[in-house]
C-alpha positions in Angstrom: 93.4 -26.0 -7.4 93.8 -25.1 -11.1 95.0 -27.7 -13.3 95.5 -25.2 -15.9 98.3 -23.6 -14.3 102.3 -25.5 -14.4 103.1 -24.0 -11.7 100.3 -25.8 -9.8 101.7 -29.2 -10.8 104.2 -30.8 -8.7 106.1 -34.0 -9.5 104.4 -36.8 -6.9 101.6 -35.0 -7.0 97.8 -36.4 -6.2 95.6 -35.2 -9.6 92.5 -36.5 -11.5 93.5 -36.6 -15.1 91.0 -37.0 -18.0 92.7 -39.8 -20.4 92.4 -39.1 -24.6 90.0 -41.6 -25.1 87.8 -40.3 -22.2 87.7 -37.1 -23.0 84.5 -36.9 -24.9 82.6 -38.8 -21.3 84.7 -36.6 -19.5 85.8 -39.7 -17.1 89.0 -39.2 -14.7 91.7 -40.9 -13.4 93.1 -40.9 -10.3 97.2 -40.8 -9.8 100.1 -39.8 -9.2 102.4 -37.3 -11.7 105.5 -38.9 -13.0 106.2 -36.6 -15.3 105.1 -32.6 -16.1 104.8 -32.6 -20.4 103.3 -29.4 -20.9 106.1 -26.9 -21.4 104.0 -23.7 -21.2 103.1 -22.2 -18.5 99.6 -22.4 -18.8 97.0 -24.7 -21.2 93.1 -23.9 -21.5 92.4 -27.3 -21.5 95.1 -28.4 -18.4 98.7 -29.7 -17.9 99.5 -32.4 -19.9 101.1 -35.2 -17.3 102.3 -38.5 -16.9 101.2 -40.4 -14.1 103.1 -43.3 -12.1 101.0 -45.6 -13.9 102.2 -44.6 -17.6 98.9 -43.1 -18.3 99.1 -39.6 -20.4 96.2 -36.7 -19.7 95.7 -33.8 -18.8 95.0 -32.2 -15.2 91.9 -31.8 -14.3 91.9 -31.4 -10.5 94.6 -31.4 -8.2 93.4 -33.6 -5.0 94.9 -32.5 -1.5 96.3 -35.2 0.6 93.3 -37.6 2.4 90.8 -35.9 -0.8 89.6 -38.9 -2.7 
């Protein structure tokens, strides 16, 4: 699914996020969203989150249950 799209995003949700220092090596990280920070309803680059962790990205894929 589109991690460009808000309405996508769900609190609890499964998402690989790309991290501000990672975004130049593109690497992801795996969580869970805490929080939705992204106000509009869309972003070109993807929905800015916070995960359960505390770590702060953007969405890059939302992951179905049992996808790893």
């Amino acid at each position: 699914m589109d991690g460009k799209k808000r309405s996508n995003i769900k609190i609890g949700g499964h998402v690989n996020i790309v991290l501000k220092e990672d975004q130049r090596t593109g690497d992801l990280t795996e969580g869970f969203v805490d929080k939705i920070l992204t106000k509009s309803p869309n972003h070109p680059h993807g929905i800015k989150v916070r995960l359960e962790t505390g770590e702060v990205g953007r969405v890059k894929q939302i992951l179905e249950d049992g996808e790893f």
